[in-house]
N, CA, C and O of each residue as an XYZ file, in Angstrom:
172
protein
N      59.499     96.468     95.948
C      58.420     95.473     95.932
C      58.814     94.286     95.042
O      58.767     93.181     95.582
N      59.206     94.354     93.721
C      59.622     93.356     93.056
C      61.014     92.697     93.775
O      61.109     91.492     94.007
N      61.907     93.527     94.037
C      62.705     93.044     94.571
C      62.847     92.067     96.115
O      63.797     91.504     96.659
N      61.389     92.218     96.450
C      61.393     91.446     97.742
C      60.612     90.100     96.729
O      61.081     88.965     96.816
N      59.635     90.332     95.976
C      59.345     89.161     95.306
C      60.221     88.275     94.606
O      59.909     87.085     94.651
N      61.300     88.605     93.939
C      62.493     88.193     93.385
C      63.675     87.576     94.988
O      64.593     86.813     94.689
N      63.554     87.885     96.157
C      64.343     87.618     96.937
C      64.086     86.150     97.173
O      62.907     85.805     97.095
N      64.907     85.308     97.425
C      65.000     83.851     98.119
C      64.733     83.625     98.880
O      64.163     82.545     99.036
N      64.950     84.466     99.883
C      64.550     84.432    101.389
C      62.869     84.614    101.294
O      62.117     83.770    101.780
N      62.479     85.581    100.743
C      60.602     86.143    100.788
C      60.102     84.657    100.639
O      59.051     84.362    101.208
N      60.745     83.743     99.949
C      59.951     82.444     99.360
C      60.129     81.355     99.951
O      59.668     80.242     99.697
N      60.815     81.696    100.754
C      61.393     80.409    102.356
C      60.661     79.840    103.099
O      60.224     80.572    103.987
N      60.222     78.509    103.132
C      58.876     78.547    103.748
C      58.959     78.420    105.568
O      59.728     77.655    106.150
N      57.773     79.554    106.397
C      57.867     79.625    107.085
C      57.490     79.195    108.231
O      57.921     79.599    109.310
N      56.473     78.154    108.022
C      55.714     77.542    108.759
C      56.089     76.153    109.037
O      56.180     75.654    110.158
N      56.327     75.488    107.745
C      56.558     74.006    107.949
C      57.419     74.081    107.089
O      56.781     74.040    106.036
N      58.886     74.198    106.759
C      59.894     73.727    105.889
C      60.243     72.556    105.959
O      60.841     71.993    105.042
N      59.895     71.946    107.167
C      59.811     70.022    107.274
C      59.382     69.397    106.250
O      59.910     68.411    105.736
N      57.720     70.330    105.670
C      57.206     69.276    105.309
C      57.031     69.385    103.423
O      56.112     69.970    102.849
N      57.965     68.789    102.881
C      58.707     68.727    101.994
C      57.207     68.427    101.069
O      57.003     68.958     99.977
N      56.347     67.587    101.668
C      55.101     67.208    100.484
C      54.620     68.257    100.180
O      54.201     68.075     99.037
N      54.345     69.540    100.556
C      53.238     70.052    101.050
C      53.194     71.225     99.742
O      54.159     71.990     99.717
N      52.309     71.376     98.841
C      52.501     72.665     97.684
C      53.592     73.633     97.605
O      53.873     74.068     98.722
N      54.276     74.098     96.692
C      55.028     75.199     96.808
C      54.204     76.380     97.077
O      54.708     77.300     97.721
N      52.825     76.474     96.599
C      52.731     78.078     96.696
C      51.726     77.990     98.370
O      51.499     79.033     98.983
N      51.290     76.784     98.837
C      51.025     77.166     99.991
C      52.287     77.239    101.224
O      52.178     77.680    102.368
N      53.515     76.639    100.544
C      54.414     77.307    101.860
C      54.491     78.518    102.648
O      54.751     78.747    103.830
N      54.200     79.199    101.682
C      54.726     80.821    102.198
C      53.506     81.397    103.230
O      53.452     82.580    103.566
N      52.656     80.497    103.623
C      51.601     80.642    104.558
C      51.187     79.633    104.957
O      51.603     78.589    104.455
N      50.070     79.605    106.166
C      49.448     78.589    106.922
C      48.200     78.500    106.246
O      47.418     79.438    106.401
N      47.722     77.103    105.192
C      46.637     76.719    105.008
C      45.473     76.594    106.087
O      45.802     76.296    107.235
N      44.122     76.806    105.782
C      43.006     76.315    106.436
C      42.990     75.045    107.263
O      42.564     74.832    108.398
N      43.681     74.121    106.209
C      43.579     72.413    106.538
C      45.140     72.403    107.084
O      45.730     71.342    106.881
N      45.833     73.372    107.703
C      47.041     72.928    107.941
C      46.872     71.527    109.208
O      47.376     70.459    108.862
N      46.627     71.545    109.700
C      45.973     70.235    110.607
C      46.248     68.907    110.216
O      47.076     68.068    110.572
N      44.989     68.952    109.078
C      44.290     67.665    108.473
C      45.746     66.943    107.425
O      46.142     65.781    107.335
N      46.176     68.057    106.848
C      48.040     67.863    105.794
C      48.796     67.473    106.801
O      48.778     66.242    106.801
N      49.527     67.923    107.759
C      50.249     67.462    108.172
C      49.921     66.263    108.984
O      50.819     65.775    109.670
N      48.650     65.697    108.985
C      48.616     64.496    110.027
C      48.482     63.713    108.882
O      48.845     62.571    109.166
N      48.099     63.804    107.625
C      48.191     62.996    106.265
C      49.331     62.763    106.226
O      49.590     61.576    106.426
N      50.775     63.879    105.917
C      51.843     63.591    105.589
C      52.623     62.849    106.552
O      53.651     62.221    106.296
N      52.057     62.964    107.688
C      53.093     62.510    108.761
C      52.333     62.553    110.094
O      52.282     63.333    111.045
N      51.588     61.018    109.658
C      50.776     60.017    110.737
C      51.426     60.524    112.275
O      51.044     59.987    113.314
């Protein structure tokens, strides 16, 4: 368990690694507002 938390890969973001603005700790999942962010970050 720690060791998957400690892995590089576990923390890779999987949804949008494009979008470089976007929180570190919401990478590792799909926000609520994923929508409304990415049409902010990128009209």
């Amino acid at each position: 368990m720690l060791n998957n938390m400690l892995n590089k890969d576990w923390w890779k973001p999987r949804y949008y690694p494009e979008d470089i603005y976007e929180p570190y700790h919401q990478r590792a999942g799909v926000p609520w507002d994923y929508g409304l962010r990415k049409r902010k970050f990128f009209p």
